[in-house]
N, C-alpha and C positions, 0 to 999 in steps of 0.2 A: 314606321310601318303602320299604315291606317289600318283601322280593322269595323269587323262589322259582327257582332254578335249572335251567337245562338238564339232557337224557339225554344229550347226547350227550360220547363222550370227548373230542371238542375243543375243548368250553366253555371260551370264554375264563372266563369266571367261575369259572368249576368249579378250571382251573389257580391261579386268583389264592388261591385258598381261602376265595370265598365263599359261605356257606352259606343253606339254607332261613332262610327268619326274620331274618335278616340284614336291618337298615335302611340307607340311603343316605344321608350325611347333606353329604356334597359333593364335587364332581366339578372336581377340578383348583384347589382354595381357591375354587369358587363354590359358597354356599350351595344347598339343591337345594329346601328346606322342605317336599317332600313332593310335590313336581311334578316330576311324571313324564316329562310332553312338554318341559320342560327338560333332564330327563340324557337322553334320547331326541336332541336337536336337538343335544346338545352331540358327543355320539356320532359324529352326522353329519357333521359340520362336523369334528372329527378325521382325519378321511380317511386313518383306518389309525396317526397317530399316540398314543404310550403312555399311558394318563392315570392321572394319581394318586386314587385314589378313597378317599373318608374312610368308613369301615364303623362302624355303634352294633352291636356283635353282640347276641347274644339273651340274653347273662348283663350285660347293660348296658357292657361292657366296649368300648376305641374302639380304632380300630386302621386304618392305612393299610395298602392294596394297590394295584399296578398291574397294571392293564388294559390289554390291547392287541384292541382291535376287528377284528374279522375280518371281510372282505366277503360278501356270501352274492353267489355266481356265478347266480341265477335271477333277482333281485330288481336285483341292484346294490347296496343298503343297508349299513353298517356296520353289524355287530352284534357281544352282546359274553357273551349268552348269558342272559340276566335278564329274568324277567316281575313284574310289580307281584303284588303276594299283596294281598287284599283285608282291610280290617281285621274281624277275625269279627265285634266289638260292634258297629262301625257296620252291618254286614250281619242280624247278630243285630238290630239296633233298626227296618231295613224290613219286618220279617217280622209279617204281619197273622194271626192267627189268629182264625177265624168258626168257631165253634160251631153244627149245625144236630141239626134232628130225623131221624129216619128217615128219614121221608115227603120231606123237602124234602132228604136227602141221594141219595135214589134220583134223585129229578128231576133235582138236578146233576148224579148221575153219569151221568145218559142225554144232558143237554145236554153234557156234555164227550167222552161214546163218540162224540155223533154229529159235534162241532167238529172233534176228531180225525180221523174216519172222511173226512170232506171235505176238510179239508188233504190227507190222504193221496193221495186222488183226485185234488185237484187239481196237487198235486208229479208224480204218475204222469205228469198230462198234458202237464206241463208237459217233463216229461223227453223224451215221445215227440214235444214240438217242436222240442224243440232249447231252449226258454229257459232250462231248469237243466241242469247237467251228469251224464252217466248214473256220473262220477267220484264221485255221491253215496250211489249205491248201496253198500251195505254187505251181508257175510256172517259167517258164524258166527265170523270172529277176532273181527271190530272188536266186535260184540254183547258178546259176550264179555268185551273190553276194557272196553267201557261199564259193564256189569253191574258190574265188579267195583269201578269208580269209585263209581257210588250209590251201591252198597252200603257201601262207606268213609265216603259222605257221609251216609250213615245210613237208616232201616229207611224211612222215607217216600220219602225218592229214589229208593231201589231198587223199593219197589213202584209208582212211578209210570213209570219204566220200563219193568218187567214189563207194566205195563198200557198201554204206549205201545205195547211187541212185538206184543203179544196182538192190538191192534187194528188192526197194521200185518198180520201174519200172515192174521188173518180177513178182511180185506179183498185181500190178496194169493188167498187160498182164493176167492174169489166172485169173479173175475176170468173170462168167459166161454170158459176155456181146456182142452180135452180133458187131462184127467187130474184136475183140481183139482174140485170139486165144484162152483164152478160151471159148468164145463163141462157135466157130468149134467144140471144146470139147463137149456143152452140147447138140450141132444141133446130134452130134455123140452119144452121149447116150441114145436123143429123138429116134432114127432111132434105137438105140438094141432095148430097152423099146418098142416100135410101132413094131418092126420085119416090120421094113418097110424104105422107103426114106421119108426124108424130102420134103413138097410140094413148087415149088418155088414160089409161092407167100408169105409162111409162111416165108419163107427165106429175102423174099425182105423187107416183113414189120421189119421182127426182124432186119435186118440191116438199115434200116431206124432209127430204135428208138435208137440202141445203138450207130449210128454216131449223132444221140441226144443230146443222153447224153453227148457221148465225148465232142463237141462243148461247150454247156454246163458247164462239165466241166474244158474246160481251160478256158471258157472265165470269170468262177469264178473267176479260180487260177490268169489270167491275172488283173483281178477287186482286186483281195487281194494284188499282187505285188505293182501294181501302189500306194494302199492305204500307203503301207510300205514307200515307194519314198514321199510320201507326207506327210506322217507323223516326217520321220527321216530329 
């Protein structure tokens, strides 16, 4: 079981001295053979007592440490600081690659702006009922966070990203809200509808409120970053 360790300074792991790449290979003289919800259940079942854990390090080298699992106070859970790392070859051997033409590359790209474009919309909606949490909302740290992960994971992750932003952003713009262009849009509909101009007081208040909101809303998204940063 490769594993990948904790940020934070109290990682039980981190103290014991185990490292990225670090394999698991048993938990108290129990074999572990690569099952994960076995050192996970044995963890639990510890209930804060020390365990001896058998390490294959990354230069093939074996070696014992002990672990003392520490409670998390939000959850209850015994934890010990360790995520499973995925094996790259066996990740490398799902990855399908489809070769297409121009033509039939344009039409994917339009059937995936617009798959996107409606998740989007319907996550929106779902925020303004209450079924997803507005905790989801994200501003310029977390983005930034993200960005710099693809980009680690290589030049296609990052641009699909990029083109995740892009179409979250352009949809966030066409949102019928005074400031944002689609605002413009619906001041321009009012004015068929009425067979008339918009009054500029109507104008100044409706931009009043949607520089409201906006504000508003980043200083949400700014309130959820920080929370991320404090939490991780």
């Amino acid at each position: 079981t490769g594993v990948q360790t904790c940020a934070l300074p109290i990682c039980a792991a981190e103290q014991a001295g185990i490292r990225v790449g670090d394999r698991l290979v048993a938990l108290d003289g129990m074999a572990l053979d690569g099952d994960w919800e076995k050192m996970v259940a044995a963890v639990q079942a510890s209930q804060g007592r020390p365990l001896q854990v058998t390490l294959q390090r990354r230069d093939g080298g074996r070696e014992s440490v002990t672990l003392t699992p520490r409670q998390d106070a939000a959850s209850g859970e015994w934890k010990i600081g360790l995520a499973s790392q995925p094996d790259r070859d066996w990740m490398q051997s799902l990855r399908y690659v489809r070769h297409v033409g121009p033509v039939d590359a344009i039409g994917m790209a339009v059937a995936q702006t617009w798959q996107t474009s409606a998740l989007t919309l319907k996550m929106m909606g779902r925020m303004l009922t209450g079924a997803v949490s507005p905790s989801n909302i994200s501003g310029p740290i977390t983005m930034a966070d993200f960005a710099g992960k693809s980009a680690r994971a290589g030049w296609e992750s990052f641009v699909d990203y990029m083109a995740l932003i892009s179409i979250s952003l352009g949809i966030l713009n066409l949102l019928p809200v005074p400031v944002l262009d689609g605002g413009h849009l619906m001041y321009h509909m009012i004015e068929i509808i009425k067979r008339g101009p918009v009054s500029d007081r109507f104008m100044e208040i409706g931009q009043q409120i949607g520089l409201a909101l906006l504000l508003l809303l980043m200083a949400f998204a700014f309130y959820n970053d920080i929370n991320r940063l404090v939490a991780s």
